[in-house]
C-alpha positions as CSV (number, residue, x, y, z in Angstrom):
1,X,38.9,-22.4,15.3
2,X,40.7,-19.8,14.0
3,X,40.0,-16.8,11.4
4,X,42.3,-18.2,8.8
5,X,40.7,-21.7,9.3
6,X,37.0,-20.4,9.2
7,X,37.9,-18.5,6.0
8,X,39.0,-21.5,4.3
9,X,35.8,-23.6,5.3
10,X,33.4,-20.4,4.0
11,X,35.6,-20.7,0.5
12,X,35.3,-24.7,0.4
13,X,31.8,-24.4,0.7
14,X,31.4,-21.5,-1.6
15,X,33.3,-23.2,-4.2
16,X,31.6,-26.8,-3.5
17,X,28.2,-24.7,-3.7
18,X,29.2,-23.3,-7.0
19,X,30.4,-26.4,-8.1
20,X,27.3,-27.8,-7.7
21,X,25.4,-25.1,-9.3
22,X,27.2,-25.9,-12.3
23,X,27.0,-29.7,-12.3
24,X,23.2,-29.0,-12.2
25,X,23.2,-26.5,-14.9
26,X,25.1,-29.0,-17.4
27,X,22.4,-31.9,-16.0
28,X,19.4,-29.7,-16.8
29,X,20.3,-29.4,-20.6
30,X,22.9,-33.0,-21.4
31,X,21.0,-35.8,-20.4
32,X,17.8,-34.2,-20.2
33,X,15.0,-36.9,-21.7
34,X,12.6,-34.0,-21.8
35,X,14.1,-32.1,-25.0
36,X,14.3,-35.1,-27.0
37,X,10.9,-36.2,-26.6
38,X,9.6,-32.2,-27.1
39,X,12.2,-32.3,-30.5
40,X,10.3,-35.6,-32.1
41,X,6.8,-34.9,-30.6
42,X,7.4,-31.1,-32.6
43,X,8.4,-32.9,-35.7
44,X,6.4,-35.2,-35.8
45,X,2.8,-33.2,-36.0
46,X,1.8,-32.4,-39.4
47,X,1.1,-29.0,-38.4
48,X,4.5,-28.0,-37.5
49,X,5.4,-29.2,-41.4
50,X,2.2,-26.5,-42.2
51,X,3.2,-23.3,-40.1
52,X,7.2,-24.2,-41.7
53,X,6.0,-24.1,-45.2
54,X,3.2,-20.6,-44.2
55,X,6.4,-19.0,-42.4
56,X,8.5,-18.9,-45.2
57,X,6.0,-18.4,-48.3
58,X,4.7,-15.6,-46.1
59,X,8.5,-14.3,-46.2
60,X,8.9,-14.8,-49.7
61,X,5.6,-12.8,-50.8
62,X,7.3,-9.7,-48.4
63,X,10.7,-10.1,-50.0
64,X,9.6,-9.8,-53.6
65,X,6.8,-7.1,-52.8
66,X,9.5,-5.1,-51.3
67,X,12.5,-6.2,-53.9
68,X,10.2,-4.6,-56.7
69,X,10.7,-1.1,-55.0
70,X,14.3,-1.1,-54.7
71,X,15.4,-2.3,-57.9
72,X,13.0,0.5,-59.8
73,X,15.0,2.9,-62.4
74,X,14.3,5.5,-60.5
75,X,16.0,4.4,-57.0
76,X,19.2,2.7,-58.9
77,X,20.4,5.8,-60.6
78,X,21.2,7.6,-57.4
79,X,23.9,5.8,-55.6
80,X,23.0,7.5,-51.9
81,X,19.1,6.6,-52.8
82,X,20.2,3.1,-54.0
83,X,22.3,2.7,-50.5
84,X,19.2,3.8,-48.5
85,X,17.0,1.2,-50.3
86,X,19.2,-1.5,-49.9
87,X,19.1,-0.7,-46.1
88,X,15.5,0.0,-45.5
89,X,14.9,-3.5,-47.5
90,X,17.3,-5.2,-44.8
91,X,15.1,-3.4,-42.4
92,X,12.2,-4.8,-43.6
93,X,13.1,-8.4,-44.4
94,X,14.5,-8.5,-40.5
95,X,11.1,-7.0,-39.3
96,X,9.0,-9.0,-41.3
97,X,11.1,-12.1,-39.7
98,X,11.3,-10.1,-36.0
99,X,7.1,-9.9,-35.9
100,X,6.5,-13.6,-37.2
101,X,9.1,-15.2,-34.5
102,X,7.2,-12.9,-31.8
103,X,4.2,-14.1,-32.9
104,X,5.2,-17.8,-32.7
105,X,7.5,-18.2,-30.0
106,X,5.0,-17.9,-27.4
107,X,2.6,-20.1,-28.5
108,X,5.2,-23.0,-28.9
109,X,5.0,-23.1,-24.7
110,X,2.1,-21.6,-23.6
111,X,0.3,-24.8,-23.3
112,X,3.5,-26.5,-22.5
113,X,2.5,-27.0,-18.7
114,X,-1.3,-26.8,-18.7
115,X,-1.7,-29.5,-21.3
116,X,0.2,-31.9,-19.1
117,X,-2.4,-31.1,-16.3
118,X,-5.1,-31.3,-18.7
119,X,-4.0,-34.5,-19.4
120,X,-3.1,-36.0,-16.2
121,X,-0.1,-36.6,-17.0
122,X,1.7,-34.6,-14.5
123,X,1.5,-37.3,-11.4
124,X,3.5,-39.5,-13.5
125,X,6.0,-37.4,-13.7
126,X,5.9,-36.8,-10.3
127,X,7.2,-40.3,-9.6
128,X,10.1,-39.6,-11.9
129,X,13.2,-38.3,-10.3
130,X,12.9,-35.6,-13.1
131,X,12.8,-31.9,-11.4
132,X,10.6,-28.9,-11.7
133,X,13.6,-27.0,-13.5
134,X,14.5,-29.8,-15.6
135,X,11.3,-30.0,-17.2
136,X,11.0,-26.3,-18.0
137,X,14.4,-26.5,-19.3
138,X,13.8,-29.6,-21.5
139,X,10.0,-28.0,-22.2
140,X,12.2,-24.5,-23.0
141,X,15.1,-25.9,-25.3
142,X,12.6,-28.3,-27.1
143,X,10.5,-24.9,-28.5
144,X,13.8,-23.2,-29.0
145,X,15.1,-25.9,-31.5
146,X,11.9,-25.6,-33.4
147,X,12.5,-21.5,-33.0
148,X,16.6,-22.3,-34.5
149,X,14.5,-24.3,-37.4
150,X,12.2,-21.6,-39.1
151,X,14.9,-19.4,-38.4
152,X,17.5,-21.7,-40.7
153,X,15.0,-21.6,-43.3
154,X,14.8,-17.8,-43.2
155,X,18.4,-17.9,-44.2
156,X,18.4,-18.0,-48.0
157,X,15.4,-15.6,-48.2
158,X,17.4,-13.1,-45.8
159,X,20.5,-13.4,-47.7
160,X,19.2,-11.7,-50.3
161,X,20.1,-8.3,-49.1
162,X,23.5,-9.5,-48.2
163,X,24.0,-10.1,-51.8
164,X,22.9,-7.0,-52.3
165,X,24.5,-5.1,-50.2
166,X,22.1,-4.2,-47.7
167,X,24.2,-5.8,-44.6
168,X,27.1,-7.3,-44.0
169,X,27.7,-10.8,-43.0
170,X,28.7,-10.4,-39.3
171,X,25.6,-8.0,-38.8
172,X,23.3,-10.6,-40.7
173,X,24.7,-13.4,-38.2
174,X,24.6,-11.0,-35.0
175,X,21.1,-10.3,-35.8
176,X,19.9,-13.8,-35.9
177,X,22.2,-15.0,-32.5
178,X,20.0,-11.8,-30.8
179,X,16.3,-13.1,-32.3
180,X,17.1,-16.4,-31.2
181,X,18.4,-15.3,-27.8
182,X,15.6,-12.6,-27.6
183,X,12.7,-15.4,-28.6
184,X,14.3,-17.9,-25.7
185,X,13.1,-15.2,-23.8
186,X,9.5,-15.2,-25.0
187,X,9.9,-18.4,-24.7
188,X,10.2,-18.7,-21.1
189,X,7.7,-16.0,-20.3
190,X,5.1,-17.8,-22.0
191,X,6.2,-21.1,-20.1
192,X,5.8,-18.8,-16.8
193,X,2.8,-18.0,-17.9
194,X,1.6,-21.7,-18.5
195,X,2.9,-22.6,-14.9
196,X,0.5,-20.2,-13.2
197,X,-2.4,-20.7,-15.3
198,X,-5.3,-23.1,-14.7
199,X,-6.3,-24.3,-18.5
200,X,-4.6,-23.6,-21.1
201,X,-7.1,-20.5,-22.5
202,X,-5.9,-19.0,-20.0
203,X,-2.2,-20.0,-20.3
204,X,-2.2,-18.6,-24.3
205,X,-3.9,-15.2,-22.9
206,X,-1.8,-14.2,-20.6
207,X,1.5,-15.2,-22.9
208,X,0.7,-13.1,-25.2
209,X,-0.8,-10.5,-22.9
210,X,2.3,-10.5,-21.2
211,X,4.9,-10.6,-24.7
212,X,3.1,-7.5,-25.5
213,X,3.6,-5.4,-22.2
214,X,7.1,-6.6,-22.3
215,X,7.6,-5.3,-26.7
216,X,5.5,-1.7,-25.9
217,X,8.1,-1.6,-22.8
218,X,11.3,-1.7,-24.2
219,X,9.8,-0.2,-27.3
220,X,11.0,3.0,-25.4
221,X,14.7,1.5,-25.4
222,X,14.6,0.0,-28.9
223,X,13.7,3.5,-30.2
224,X,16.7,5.5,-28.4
225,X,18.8,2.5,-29.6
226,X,17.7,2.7,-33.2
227,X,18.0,6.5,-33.2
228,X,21.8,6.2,-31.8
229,X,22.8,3.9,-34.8
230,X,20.9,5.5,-37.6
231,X,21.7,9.2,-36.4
232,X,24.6,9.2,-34.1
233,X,24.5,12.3,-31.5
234,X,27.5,14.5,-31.0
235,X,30.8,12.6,-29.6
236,X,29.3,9.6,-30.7
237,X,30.1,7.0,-33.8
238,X,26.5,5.0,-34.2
239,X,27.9,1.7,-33.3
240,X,27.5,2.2,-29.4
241,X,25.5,-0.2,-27.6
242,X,23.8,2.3,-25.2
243,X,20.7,0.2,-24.3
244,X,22.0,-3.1,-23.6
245,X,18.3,-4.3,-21.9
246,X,16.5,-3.7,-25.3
247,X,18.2,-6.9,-26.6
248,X,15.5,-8.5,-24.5
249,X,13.1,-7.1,-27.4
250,X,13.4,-9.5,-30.7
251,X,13.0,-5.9,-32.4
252,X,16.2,-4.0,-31.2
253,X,18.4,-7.3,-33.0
254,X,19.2,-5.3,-36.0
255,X,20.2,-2.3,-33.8
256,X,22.3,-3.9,-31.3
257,X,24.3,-5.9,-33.8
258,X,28.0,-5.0,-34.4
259,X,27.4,-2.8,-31.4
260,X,30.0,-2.8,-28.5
261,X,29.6,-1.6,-24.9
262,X,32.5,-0.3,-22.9
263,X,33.5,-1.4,-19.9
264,X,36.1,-1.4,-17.9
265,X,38.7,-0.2,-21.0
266,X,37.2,-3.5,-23.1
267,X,35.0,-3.3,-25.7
268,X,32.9,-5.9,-25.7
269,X,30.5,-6.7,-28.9
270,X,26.7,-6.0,-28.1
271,X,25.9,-9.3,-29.2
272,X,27.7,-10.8,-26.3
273,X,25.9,-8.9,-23.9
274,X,22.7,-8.7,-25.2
275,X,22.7,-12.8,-25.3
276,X,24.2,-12.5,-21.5
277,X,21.2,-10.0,-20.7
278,X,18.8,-13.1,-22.5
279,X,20.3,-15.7,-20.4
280,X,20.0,-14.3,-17.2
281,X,16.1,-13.2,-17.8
282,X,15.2,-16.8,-19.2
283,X,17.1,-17.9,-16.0
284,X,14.8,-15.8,-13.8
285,X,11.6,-17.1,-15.9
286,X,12.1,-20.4,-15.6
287,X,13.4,-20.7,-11.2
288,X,10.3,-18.3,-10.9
289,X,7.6,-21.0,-12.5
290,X,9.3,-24.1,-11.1
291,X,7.5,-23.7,-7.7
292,X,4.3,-23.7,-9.7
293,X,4.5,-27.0,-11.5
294,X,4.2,-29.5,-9.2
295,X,7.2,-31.0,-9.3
296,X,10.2,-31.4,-6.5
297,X,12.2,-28.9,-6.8
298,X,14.6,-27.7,-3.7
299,X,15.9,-24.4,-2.8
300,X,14.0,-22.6,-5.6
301,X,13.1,-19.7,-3.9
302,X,16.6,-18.9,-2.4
303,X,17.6,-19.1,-5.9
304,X,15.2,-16.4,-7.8
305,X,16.2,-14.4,-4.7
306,X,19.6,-14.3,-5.4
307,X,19.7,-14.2,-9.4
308,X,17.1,-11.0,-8.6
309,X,19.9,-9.3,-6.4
310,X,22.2,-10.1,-9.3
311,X,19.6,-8.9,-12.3
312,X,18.8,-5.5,-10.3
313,X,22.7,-4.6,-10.3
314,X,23.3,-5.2,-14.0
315,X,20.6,-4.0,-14.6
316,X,21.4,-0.6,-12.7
317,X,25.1,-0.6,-14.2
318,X,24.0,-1.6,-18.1
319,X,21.5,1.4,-17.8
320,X,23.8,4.0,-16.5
321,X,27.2,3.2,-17.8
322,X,26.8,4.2,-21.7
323,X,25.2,7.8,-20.8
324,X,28.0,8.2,-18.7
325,X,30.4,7.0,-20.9
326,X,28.8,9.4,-23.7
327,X,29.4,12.3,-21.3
328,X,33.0,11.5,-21.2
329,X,33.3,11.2,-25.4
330,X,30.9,14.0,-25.8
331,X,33.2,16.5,-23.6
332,X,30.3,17.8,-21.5
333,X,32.1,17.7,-18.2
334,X,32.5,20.5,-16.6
335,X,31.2,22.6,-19.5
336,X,28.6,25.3,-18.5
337,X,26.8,24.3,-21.8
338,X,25.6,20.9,-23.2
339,X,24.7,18.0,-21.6
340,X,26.8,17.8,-18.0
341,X,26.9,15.9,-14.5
342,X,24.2,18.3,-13.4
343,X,21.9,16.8,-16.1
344,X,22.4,13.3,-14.8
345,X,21.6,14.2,-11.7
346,X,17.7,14.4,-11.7
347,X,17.8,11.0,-13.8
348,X,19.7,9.5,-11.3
349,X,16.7,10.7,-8.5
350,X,14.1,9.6,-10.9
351,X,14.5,6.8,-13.0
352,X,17.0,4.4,-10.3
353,X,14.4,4.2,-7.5
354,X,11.2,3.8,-10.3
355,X,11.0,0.3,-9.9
356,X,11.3,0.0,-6.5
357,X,7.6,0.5,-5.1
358,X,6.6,-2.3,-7.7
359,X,9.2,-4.7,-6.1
360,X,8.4,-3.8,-1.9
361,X,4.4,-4.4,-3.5
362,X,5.7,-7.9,-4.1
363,X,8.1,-8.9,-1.6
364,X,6.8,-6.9,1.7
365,X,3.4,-8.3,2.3
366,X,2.9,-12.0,4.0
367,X,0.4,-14.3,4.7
368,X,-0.7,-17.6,3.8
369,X,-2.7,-20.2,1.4
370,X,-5.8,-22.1,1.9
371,X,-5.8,-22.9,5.6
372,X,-2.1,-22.3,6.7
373,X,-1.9,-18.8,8.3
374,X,2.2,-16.6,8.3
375,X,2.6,-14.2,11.2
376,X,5.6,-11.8,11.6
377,X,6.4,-11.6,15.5
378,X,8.7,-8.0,14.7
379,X,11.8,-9.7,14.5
380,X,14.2,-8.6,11.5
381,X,16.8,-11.0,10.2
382,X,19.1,-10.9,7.7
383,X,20.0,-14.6,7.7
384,X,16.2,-14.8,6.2
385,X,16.4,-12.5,3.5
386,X,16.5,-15.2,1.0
387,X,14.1,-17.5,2.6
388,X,11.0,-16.1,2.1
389,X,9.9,-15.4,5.6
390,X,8.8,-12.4,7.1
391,X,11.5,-11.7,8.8
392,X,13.7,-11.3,5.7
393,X,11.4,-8.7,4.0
394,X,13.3,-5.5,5.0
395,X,16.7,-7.1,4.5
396,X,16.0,-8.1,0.9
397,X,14.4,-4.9,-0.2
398,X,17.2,-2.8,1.2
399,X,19.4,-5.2,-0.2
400,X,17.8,-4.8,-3.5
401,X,18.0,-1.2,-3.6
402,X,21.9,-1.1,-2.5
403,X,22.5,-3.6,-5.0
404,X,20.7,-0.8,-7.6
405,X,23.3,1.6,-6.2
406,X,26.2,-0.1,-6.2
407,X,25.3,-1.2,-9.9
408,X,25.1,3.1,-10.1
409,X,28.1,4.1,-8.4
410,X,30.1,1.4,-10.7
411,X,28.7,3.2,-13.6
412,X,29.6,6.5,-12.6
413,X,32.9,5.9,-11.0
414,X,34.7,7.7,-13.7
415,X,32.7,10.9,-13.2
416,X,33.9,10.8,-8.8
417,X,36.6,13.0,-8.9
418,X,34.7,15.7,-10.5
419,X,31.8,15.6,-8.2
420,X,31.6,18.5,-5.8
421,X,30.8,18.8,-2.3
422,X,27.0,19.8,-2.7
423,X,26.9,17.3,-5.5
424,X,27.8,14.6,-3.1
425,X,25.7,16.6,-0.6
426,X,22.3,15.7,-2.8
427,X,23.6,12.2,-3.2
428,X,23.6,11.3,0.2
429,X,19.7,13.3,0.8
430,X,18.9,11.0,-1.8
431,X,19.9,8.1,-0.1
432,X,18.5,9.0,3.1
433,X,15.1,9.9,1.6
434,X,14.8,6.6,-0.5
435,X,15.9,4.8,2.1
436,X,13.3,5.6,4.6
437,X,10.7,5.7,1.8
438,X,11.7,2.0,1.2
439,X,11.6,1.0,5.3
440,X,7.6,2.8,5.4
441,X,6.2,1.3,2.4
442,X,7.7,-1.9,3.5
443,X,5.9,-0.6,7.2
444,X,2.4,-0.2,5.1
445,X,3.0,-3.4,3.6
446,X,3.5,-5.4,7.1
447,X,0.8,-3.4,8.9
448,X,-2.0,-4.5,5.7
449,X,-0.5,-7.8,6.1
450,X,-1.0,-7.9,9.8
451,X,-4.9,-6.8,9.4
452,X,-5.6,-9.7,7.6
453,X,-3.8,-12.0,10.6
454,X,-1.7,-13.4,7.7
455,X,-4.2,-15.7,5.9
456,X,-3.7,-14.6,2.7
457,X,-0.5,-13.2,0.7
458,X,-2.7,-12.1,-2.1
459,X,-5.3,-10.3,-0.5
460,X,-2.5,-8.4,1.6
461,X,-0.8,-7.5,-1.9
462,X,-3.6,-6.3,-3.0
463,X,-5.2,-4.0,0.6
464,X,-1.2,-2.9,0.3
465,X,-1.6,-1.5,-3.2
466,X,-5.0,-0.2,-2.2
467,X,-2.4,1.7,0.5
468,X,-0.4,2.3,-1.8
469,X,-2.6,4.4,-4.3
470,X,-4.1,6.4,-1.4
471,X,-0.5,7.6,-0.7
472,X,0.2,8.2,-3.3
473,X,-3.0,9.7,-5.3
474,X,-4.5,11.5,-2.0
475,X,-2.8,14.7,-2.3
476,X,-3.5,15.0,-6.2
477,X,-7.2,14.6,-5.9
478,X,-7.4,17.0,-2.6
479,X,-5.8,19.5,-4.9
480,X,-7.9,19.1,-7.9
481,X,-10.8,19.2,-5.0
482,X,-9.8,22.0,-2.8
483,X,-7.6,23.9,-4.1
484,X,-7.8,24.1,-7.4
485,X,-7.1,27.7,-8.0
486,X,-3.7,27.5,-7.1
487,X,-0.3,26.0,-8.7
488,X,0.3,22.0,-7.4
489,X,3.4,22.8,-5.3
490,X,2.1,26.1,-3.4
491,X,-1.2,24.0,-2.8
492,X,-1.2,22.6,1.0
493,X,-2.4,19.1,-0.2
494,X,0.4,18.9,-2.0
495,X,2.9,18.6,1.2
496,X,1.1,15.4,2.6
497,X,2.3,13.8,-0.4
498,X,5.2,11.2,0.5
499,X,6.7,12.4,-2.8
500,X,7.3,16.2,-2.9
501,X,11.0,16.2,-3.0
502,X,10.8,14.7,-6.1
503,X,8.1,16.8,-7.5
504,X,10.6,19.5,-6.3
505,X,13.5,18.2,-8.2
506,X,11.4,17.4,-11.3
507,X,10.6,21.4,-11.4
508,X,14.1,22.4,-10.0
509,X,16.6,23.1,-12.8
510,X,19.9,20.6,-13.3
511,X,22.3,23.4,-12.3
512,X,20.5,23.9,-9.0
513,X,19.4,20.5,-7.9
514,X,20.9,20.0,-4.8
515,X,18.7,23.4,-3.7
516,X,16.3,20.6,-2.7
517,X,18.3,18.7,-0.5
518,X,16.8,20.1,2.5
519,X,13.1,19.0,1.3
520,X,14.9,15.4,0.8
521,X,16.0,15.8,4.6
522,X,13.0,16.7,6.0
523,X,10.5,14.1,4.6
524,X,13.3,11.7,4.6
525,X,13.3,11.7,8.6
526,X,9.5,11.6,9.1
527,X,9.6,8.9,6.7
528,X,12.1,7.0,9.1
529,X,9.7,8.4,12.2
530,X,6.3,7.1,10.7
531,X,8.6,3.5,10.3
532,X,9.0,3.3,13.4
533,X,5.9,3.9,14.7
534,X,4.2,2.1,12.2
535,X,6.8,-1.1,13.3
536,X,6.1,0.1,16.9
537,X,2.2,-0.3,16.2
538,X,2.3,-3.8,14.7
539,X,0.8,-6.6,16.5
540,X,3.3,-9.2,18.3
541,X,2.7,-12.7,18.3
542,X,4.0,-15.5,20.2
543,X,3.4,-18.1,18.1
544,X,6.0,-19.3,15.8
545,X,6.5,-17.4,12.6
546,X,5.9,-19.5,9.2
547,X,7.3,-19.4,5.5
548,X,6.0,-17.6,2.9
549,X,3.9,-19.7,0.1
């Protein structure tokens, strides 16, 4: 066969792949006999009529409380005051509403699997030809119409600051596309949540349990986006979407509308990505919880693999493209003063690789469930990356982390052609460093896996995070032990620590950085040695290597 030939067969079956990606898409949400039953069951129960009519007399009480402030003597007879007001009541009205949808989305799914365990209704569905994915879809969009509802009767009560001037109508309308978007995504996490849980106590717990980590979380981003609007830094204009991932956050709605991000010469409105950003995370929710559900459901785990690859390089681009962006407007490059490249630099060594341990803790250790046993027999495949097997560990993870750079380098492509030579010198030490930090944790991870003959996936997660924290705590506490007396990086504790380059750059200033590079060299190549050894050490079975549960 020839080259031209065996291209066109890789595009047919790209294309028919795709094509029947989006066929099942479509069949998850038209034609789905889930989301009507969920829409009259939900309308139906007298309680639903109950928290409509607490919702919104709850809303009126806050609108009136806070309407009596605003239109006091005192406030009206300063035009700048009176402008203020009117904003901080928008504020308010659009927080009050922001906190009672957080508070409500997730327990519209949190017992949406559970209860259909509970009631043993779950084996009849099981003799349907309905899929794992379509009923979390259908499960998903019947909450989310109930969601759309006390939001539509939040419109006359919210339109009261439009009328007074406290918003305009494109921002009142962005804000309520980003709550809804934001609350599919609590939504879906409390849906995961029910699909891993045993009862539904447990189910409600861990929804809100997990909601909460995920608000405090990108509280940090909703901040630095709120502080951009309300008072724009220099080079800027305030409507600058420069945290794109905080629209995952029902909070950040008011912030991010009439926003745009630049990309690419386009400016593209932040309510278009932020409901992009929404999509793509309650797509990642719900192909995560479909294996748990009971229901047949093919190829799911190829599937979350793949969307992860794609999340991790938005995710890397979205976060690094507007401070790059407001380096360029702000004029800082090549300046000795301000905020320059060499500023960027240390965030690029710190905060890019951050989540990267978390992920290896997840994806590098193997082993089994109940009786079935997974051994690893050293080989290293990259046809398996997205299969789940052993062998396809290493692949993944270092395909995850060049997906994270390549999501960086699109980011900072404008800033290339300024870079110079030791610049690109510490860029590639970083590489090399991470890289081989990556390959041993993923070593620790395969060796803990291996002490436990592969019988349990869980138990190797957690003897690899037991690993983990000795790595990485050690040092610190033979410091604090031993040597005490003298500063952390002199201390001789401190160099057994698999992280002292980037102590090193932490304490290094911006404009000499790359004086660590040879640091990131060094431990960088005895990380790759210890790899090897470790890889060299495993045990090698003859058996025939299984799948991951």
């Amino acid at each position: 066969m020839s080259r031209v030939a065996k291209v066109a067969l890789l595009t047919r079956s790209w294309l028919r792949d795709w094509g029947r990606y989006v066929v099942g898409t479509f069949t998850q949400v038209w034609g789905n006999p889930v989301v009507g039953r969920e829409a009259r069951v939900r309308v139906r129960l007298s309680r639903s009529y109950f928290l409509q009519s607490l919702y919104l007399g709850f809303m009126i009480l806050i609108v009136m409380l806070v309407y009596q402030n605003v239109v006091s003597d005192e406030v009206m007879r300063n035009p700048f005051e009176a402008q203020q007001s009117l904003q901080a009541f928008h504020a308010t009205v659009m927080g009050t509403l922001t906190a009672l949808i957080v508070l409500i989305a997730p327990a519209l799914t949190a017992n949406a699997i559970t209860l259909e365990r509970e009631r043993r209704t779950m084996d009849l569905l099981a003799a349907t030809p309905l899929t794992a994915r379509q009923l979390l879809t259908g499960k998903l969009l019947g909450s989310l119409g109930f969601v759309l509802l006390l939001l539509a009767l939040t419109l006359p009560v919210s339109g009261v600051s439009l009328l007074m001037g406290g918003a305009t109508i494109r921002e009142m309308l962005e804000t309520y596309v980003l709550i809804a978007a934001s609350a599919m995504v609590l939504c879906a996490l409390a849906l995961f949540s029910s699909a891993y849980a045993r009862n539904s106590t447990t189910a409600v717990f861990l929804s809100y349990l997990r909601v909460g980590l995920l608000v405090v979380v990108l509280g940090i981003m909703t901040i630095a986006q709120a502080t951009t609007r309300l008072a724009p830094p220099p080079g800027a204009t305030g409507r600058e979407l420069v945290m794109p991932l905080s629209a995952l956050s029902p909070f950040s709605a008011p912030y991010v509308a009439d926003t745009v991000f630049n990309a690419f010469g386009l400016e593209i409105p932040g309510v278009v990505v932020g409901v992009l950003v929404c999509l793509l995370a309650t797509r990642m929710l719900l192909t995560g919880a479909a294996p748990k559900v009971g229901l047949y459901d093919k190829d799911t785990l190829p599937s979350l693999r793949r969307q992860m690859l794609l999340a991790v390089f938005l995710a890397s681009w979205l976060s690094f493209a507007p401070p790059v962006q407001h380096l360029i407007a702000a004029g800082g490059i090549g300046h000795g003063g301000g905020f320059g490249i060499t500023d960027i630099l240390p965030l690029v060594g710190f905060a890019l690789p951050a989540p990267m341990p978390l992920l290896i803790l997840f994806l590098a250790p193997y082993g089994g469930q109940e009786e079935r046993r997974v051994v690893w027999n050293r080989r290293i495949r990259v046809r398996d990356m997205l299969t789940g097997k052993p062998s396809g560990s290493l692949p993944y993870i270092l395909s995850l982390w060049f997906a994270a750079i390549a999501g960086l380098a699109l980011a900072m492509q404008p800033l290339f052609v300024l870079f110079s030579p030791e610049v690109w010198a510490y860029l590639v030490t970083l590489l090399f460093y991470y890289t081989g930090l990556w390959v041993f944790l993923w070593a620790c991870a395969q060796l803990c896996s291996a002490l436990l003959k592969g019988r349990s996936v869980a138990a190797a997660r957690w003897l690899t995070l037991g690993c983990y924290a000795v790595l990485f705590l050690l040092p610190p506490i033979l410091h604090m032990t031993l040597f005490s007396d003298m500063f952390m990086r002199e201390s001789p504790a401190f160099y057994l620590s698999v992280v002292y380059p980037v102590w090193g750059m932490i304490d290094t200033p911006a404009q000499r950085v790359w004086e660590v590079a040879p640091a990131f060299y060094l431990y960088g190549a005895v990380l790759w040695l210890l790899s090897l050894l470790l890889y060299v050490l495993h045990p090698r079975h003859t058996n025939q290597e299984g799948d991951v549960s």
